[in-house]
N, CA, C and O of each residue as an XYZ file, in Angstrom:
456
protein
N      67.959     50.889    145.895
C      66.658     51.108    145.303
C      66.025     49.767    144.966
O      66.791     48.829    144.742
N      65.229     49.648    144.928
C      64.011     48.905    144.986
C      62.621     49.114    143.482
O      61.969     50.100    143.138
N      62.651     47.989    143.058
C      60.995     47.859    142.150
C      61.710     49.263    140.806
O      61.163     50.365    140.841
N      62.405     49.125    140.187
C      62.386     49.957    139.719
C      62.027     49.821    138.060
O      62.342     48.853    137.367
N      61.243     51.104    137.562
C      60.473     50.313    136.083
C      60.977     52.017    135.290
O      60.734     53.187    135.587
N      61.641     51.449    134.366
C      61.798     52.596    133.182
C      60.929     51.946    131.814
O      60.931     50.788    131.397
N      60.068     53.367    131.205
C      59.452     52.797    130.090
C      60.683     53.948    129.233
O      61.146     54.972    129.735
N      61.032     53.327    127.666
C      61.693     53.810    126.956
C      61.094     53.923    125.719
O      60.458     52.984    125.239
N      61.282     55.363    124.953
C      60.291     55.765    123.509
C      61.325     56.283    122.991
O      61.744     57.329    123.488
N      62.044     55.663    121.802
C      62.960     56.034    121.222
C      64.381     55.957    121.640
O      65.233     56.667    121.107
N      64.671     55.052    122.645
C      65.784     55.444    123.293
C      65.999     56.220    124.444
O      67.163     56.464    124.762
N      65.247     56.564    124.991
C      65.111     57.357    126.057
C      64.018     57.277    126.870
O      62.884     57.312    126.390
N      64.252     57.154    128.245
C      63.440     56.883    129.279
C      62.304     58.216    129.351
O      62.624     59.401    129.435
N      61.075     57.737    129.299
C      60.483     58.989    129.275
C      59.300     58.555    130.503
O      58.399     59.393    130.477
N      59.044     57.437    131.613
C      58.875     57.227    132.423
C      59.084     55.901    132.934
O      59.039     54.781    132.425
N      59.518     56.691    134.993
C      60.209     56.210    135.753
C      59.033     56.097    136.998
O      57.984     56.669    137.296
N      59.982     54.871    137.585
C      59.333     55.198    138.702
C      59.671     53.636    139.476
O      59.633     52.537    138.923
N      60.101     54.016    141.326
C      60.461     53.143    141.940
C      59.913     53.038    143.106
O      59.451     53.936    143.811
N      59.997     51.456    143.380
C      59.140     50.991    144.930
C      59.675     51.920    146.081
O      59.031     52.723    146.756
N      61.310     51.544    146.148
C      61.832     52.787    146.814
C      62.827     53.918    146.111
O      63.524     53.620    145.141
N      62.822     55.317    146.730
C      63.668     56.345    146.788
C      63.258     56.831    145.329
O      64.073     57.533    144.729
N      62.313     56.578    144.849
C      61.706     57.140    143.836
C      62.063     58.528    143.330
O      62.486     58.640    142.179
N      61.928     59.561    144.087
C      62.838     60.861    144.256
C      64.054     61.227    143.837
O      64.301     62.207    143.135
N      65.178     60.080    144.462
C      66.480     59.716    143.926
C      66.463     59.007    142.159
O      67.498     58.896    141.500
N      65.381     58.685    141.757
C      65.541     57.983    140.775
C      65.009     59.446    139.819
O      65.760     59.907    138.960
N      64.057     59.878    140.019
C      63.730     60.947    138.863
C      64.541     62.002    138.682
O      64.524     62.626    137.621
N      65.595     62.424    140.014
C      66.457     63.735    140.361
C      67.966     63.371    139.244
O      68.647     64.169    138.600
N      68.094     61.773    139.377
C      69.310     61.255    138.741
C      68.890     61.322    136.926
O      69.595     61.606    135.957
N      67.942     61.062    136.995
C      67.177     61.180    135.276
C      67.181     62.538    134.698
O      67.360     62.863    133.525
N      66.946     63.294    135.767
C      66.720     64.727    135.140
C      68.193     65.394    135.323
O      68.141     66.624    135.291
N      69.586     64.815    135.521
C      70.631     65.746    135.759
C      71.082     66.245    134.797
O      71.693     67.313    134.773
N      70.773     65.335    133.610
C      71.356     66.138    132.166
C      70.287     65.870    130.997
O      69.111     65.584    131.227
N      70.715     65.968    130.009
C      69.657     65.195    128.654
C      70.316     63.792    128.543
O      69.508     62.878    128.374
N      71.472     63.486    128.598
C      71.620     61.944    128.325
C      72.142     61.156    129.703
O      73.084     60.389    129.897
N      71.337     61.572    130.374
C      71.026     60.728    131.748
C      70.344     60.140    131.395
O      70.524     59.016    131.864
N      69.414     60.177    130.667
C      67.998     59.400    130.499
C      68.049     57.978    129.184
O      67.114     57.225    128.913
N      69.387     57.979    128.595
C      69.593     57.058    127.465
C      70.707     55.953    128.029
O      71.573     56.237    128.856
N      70.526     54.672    127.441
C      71.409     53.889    127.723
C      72.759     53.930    127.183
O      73.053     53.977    125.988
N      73.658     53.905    128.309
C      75.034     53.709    127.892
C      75.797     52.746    127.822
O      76.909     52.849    127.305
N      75.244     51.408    128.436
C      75.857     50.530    128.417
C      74.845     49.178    128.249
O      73.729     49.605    128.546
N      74.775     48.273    128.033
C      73.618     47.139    128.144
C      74.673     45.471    128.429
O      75.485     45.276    127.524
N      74.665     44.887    129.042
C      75.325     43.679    129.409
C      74.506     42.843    129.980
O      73.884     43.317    130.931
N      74.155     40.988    129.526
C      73.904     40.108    130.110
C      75.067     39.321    130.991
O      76.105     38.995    130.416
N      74.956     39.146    131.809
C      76.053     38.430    133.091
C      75.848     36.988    132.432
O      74.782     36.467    132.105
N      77.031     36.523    132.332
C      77.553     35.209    131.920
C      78.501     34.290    133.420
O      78.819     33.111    133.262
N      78.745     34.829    134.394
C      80.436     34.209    135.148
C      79.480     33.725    136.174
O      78.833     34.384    136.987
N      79.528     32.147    135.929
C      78.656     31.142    136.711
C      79.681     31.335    138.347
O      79.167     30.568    139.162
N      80.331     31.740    138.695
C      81.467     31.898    139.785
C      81.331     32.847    140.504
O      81.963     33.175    141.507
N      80.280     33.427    139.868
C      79.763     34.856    141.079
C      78.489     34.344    140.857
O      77.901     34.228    139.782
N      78.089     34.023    142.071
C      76.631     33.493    142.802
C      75.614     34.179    143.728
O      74.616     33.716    144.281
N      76.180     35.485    143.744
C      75.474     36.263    145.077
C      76.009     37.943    144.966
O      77.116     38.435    144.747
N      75.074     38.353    145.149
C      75.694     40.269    145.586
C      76.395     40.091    146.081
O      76.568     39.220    146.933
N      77.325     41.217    145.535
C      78.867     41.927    146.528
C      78.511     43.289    146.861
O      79.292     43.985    147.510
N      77.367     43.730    146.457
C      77.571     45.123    146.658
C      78.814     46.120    146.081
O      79.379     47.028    146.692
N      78.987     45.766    145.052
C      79.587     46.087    144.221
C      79.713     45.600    142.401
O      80.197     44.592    141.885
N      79.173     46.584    141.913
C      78.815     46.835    140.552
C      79.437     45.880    139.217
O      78.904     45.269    138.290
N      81.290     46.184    139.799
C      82.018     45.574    138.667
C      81.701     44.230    138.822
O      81.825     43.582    137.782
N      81.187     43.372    140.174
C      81.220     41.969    140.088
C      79.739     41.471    139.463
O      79.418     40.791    138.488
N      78.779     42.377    140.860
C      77.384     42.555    140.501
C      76.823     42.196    139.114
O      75.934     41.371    138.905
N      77.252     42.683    138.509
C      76.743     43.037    136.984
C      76.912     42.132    135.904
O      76.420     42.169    134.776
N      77.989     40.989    136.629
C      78.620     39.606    135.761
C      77.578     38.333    136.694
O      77.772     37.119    136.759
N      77.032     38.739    137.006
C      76.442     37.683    138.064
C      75.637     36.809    136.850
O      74.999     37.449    136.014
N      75.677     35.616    136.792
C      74.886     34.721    135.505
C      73.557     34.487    136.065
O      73.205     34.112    137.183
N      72.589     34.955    134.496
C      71.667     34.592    135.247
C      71.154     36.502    135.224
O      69.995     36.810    134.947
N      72.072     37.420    135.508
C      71.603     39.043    135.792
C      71.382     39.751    133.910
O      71.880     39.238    132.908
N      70.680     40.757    133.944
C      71.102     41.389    132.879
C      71.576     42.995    133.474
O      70.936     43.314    134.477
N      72.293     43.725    133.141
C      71.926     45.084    133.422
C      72.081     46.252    132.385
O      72.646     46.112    131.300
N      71.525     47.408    132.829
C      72.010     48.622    131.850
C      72.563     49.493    132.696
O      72.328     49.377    133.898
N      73.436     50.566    132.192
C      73.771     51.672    132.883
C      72.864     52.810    131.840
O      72.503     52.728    130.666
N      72.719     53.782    132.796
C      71.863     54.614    132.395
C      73.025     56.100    132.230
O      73.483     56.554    133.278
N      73.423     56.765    130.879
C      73.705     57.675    131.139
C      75.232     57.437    129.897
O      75.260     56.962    128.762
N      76.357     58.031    130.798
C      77.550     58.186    129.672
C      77.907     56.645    129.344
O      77.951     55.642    130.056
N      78.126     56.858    128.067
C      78.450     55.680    127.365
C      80.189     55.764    126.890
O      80.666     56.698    126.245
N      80.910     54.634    127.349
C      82.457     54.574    126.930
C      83.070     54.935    126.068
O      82.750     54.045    125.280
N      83.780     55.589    125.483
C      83.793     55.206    124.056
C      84.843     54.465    123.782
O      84.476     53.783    122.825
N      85.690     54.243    123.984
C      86.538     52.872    124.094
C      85.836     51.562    124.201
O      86.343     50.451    124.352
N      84.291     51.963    124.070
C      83.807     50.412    123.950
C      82.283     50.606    123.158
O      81.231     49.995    123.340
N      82.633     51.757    122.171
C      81.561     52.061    121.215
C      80.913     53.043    121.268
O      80.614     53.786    120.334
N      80.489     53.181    122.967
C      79.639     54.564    123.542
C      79.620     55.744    122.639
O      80.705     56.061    122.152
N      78.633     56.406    122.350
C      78.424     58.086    122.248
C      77.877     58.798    123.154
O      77.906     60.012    122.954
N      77.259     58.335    124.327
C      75.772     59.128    124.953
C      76.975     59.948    125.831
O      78.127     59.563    126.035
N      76.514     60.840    126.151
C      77.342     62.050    126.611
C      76.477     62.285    127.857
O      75.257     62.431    127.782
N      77.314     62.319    129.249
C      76.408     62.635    130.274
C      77.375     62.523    131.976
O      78.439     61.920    132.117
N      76.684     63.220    132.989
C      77.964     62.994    134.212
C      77.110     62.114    134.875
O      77.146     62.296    136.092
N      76.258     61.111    134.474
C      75.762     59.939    135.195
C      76.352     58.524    133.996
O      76.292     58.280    132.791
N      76.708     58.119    134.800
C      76.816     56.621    134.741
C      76.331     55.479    135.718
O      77.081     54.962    136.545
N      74.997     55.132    135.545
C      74.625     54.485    136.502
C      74.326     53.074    136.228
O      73.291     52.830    135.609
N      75.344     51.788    136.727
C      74.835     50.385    136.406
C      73.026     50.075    137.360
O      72.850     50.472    138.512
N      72.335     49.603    136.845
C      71.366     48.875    137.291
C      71.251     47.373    137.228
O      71.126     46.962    136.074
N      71.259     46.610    137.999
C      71.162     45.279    137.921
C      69.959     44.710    138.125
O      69.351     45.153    139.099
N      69.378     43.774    137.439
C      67.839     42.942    137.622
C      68.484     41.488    137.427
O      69.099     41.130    136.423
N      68.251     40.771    138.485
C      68.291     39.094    138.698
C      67.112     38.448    138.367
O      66.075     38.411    139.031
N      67.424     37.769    136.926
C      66.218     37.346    136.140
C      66.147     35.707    136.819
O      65.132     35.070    136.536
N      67.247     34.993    137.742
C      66.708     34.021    137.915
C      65.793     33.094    139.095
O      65.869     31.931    139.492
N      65.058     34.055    139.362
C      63.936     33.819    139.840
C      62.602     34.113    139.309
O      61.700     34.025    140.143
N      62.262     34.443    138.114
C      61.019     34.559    137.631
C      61.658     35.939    136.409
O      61.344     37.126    136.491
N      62.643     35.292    135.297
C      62.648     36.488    134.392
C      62.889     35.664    133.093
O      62.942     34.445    132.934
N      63.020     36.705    132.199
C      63.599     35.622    130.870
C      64.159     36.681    130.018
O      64.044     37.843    130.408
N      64.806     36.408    128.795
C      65.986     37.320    127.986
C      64.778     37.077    126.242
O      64.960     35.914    125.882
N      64.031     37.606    125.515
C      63.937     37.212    124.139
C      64.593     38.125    123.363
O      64.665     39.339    123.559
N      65.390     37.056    121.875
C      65.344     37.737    121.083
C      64.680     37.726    120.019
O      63.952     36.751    119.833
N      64.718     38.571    119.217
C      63.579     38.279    117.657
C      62.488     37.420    118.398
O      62.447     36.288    117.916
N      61.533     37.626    119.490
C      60.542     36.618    119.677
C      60.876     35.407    120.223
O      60.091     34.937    121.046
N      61.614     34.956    120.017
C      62.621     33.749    120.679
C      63.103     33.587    122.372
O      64.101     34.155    122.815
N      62.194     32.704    123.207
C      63.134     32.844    124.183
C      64.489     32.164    124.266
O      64.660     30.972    124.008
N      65.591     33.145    124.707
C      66.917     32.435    124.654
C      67.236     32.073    126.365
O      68.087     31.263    126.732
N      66.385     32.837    127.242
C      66.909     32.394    128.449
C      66.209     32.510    129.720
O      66.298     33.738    129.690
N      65.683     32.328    130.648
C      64.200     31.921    131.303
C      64.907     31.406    132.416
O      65.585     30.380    132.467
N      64.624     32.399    133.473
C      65.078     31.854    134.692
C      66.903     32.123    135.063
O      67.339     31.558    136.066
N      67.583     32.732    134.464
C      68.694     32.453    134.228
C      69.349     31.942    133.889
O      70.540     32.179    134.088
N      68.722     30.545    132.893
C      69.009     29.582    132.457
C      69.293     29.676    130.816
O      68.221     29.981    130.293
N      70.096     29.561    130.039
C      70.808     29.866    128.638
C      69.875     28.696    128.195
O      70.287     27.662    128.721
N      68.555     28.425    127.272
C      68.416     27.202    126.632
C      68.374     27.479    124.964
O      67.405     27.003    124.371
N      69.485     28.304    124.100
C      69.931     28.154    123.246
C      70.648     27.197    123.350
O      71.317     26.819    122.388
């Protein structure tokens, strides 16, 4: 998938919508009630993965990436959201992205300048 933009009101995605397979993206949102909430949230730190693998567990550590999974949340790692989707999404901020917190940029481009 491709271009993909979730707006969130309260915690929950309440509109979607993607450059491609758009279809696939609203069908996966609507499979349960907490399909639509985040279950997981991670910024990629491991300067040693430089490129897609096409695969998620590496994907998702890529420095420089942030991602969320959309849906069941772990609980062995805090999770409550209850749901039979678990979906990582990855966005590569270092070509034109940035991370703020409290107003603060902490990271721009993929670049950490805390």
């Amino acid at each position: 998938m491709r271009g993909i933009r979730l707006r969130f009101e309260e915690g929950k995605v309440v509109d979607a919508s993607a450059d491609s397979e758009e279809e696939f993206l609203l069908a996966t949102l609507d499979t349960d009630e907490g399909s639509r909430r985040i279950g997981e949230l991670g910024v990629g730190c491991n300067p040693g993965i430089t490129r897609y693998m096409r695969n998620a567990y590496f994907d998702e550590k890529i420095d420089g990436t942030v991602h969320i999974a959309l849906g069941f949340g772990f609980a062995d790692m805090g999770g409550t959201n209850e749901s039979a989707v678990h979906w990582d999404i990855v966005k590569d901020l270092r070509n034109g992205g940035r991370i703020e917190l409290d107003g603060r940029v902490v990271q721009e481009n993929g670049v950490w300048i805390v």
